[in-house]
N, C-alpha and C positions, 0 to 999 in steps of 0.2 A: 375493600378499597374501591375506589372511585376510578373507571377506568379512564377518565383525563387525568386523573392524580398519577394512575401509573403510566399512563404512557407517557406524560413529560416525566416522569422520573425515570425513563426507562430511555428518553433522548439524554439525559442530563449523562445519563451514566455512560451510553454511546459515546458523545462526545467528548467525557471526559477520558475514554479508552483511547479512542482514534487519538488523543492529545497528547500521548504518552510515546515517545520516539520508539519503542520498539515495536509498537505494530504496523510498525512501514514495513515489515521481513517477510510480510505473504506474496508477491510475486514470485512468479514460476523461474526468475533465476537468483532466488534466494534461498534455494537446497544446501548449499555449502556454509552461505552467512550464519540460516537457523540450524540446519541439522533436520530440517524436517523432510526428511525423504520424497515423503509422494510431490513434492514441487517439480522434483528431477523426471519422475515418468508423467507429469501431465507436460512437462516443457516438451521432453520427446516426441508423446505424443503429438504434439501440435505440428511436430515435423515431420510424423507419419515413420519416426523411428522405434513406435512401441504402440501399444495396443492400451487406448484411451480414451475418454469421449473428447470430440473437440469444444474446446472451450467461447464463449463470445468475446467480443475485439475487449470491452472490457478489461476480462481475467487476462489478456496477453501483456498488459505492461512490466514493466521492468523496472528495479526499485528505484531507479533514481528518477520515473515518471512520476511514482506515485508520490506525492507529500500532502500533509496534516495541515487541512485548512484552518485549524484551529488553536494554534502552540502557543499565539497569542492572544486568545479571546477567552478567556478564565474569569468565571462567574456572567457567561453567556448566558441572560434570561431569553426564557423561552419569546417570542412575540405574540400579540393577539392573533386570532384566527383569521386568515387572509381567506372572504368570501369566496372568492373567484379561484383561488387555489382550491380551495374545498371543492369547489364544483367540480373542477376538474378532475379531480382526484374519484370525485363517487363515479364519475362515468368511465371508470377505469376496472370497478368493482362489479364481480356477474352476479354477486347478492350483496344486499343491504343489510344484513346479518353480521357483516365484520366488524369489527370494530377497528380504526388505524390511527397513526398520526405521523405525519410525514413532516419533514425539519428541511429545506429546501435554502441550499449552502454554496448556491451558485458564486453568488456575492455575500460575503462573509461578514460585511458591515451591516448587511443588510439582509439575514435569514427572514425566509416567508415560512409560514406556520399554517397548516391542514390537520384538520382531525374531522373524523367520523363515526359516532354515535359514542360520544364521548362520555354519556353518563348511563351506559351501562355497563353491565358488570360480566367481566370474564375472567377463564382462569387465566391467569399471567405465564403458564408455561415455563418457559425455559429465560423468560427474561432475566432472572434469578442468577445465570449464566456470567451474565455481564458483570454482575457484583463480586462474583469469583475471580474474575480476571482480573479487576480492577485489586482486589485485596493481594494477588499473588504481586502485581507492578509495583501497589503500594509499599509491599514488604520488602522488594529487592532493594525498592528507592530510600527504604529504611534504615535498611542493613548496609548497602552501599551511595548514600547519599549523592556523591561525586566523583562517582566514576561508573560509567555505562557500560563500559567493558565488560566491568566484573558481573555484575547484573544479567547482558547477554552470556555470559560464558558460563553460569548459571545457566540461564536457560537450556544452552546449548548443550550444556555438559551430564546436568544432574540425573542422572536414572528413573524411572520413575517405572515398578513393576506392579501390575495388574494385581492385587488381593482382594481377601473378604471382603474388602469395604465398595468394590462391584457392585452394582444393582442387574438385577433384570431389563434387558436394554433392547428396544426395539430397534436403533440405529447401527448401521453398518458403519463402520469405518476407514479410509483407505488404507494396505498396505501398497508401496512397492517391493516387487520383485524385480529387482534387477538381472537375476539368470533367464526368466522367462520372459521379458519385456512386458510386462505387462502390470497392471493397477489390480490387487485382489481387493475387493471390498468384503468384508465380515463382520461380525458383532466382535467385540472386547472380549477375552477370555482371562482367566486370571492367569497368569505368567507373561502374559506378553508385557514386552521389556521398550520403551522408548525412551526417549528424551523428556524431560518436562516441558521445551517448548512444543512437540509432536505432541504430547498430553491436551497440551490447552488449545491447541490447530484442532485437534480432534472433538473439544468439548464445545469449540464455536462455530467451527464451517459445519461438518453433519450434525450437532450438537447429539451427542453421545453424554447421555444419561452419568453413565459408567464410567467416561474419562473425565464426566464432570466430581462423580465422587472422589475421583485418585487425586484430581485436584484439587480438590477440599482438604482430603489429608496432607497434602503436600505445603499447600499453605499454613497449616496447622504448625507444621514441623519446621519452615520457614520462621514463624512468629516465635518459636518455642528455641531454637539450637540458633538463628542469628549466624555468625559467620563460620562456624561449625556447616551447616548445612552445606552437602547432602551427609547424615550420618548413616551408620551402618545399620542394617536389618536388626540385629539386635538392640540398639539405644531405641527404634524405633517402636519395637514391642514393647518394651521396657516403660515407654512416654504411654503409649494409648492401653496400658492397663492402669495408669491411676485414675482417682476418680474421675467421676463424669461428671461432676461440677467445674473442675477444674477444665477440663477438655471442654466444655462445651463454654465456657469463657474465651478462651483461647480462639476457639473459631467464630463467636460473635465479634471478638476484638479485630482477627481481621477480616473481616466485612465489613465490619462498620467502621475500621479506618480507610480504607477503601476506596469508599462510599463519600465519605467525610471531606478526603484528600481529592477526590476527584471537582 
């Protein structure tokens, strides 16, 4: 694939994430909203109440700072290549080896468009990432079409424990410890026990190989049980021993509703 091809389809799917109300939940005092722990010791942190990196002015908003410049702009084509944007942008780059494309959403009627070295070819990484997210939102908005609550409270509530379906993962990920004040980073081990929104904070901010696989399964099981979901450890084993045709439909279907929906 064409690396202009993927990288506007890698904004397209960006913004169709960012467009979805529940990723407003990543600010540092949105620990209680998502359930996502490490919010709570990076907020401390910043107060010099636990042991953190400090973060830039940025990451310090607060959710009702942050909002989705886009909830209204559905089926936002990409624009042509703003030259002068581009310039600027390569003189930002310490080699000309990258390849990027920057989406500039200052003015939202009006996004400017940079890309550099658009037609070559790279591996795409972890963009792939995005598409997961996007098929887990699509599914809640499936399952619970009109009502958000239930969807976050999902999020919030579901379990999601570390198995086989793990990879070998070069990414640490945040714990807090709250007895010790302090942020432990480590790689995913199999039994560790989080939420599914901690799952998906883990598989975008460090992007975590690992917590992107659990999310995959999860999704899986989202598309497969519907308002059943979260089911017990056994219906679960019970699901991913039938065939692999079937499972592997199941997890194309949601990505590429996703995908489609976004």
């Amino acid at each position: 694939m064409k690396i202009n091809i993927m990288l506007k389809t890698m904004i397209a799917a960006f913004v169709a994430v960012i467009s979805i109300q529940l990723v407003q939940a990543y600010p540092l005092d949105g620990a209680k909203y998502t359930g996502i722990q490490r919010l709570e010791g990076y907020r401390l942190g910043q107060l010099g109440k636990a042991r953190s990196r400090k973060l830039p002015s940025g990451a310090l908003l607060n959710m009702d700072q942050v909002t989705p410049r886009l909830l209204n702009a559905r089926g936002l084509q990409i624009p042509p290549v703003d030259q002068k944007f581009t310039a600027e942008i390569r003189k930002l780059l310490r080699s000309s080896s990258y390849g990027i494309a920057v989406l500039d959403l200052t003015d939202p009627n009006h996004p400017v468009y940079a890309e550099h070295n658009a037609t070559r070819h790279f591996n795409p990484g972890s963009v792939g990432k995005l598409a997961v997210a996007m098929g887990v939102f699509n599914a809640l908005k499936e399952i619970y079409p009109d009502d958000i609550a239930a969807r976050e409270r999902v999020l919030r509530t579901a379990q999601v424990t570390a198995d086989g379906f793990i990879i070998h993962d070069s990414h640490s990920v945040p714990f807090w410890r709250p007895e010790q004040k302090r942020i432990q980073k480590r790689r995913l081990h199999i039994g560790d026990t989080a939420s599914l929104w901690t799952y998906l904070d883990w598989m975008l901010s460090p992007s975590s190989n690992a917590a992107a696989s659990m999310v995959m399964k999860h999704l899986m099981l989202l598309k497969k049980f519907g308002r059943e979901y979260p089911v017990s450890k056994a219906q679960q084993d019970a699901f991913f021993r039938g065939s692999r045709k079937e499972l592997s439909a199941i997890l194309r279907a949601g990505l590429d509703d996703g995908v489609r929906a976004g």
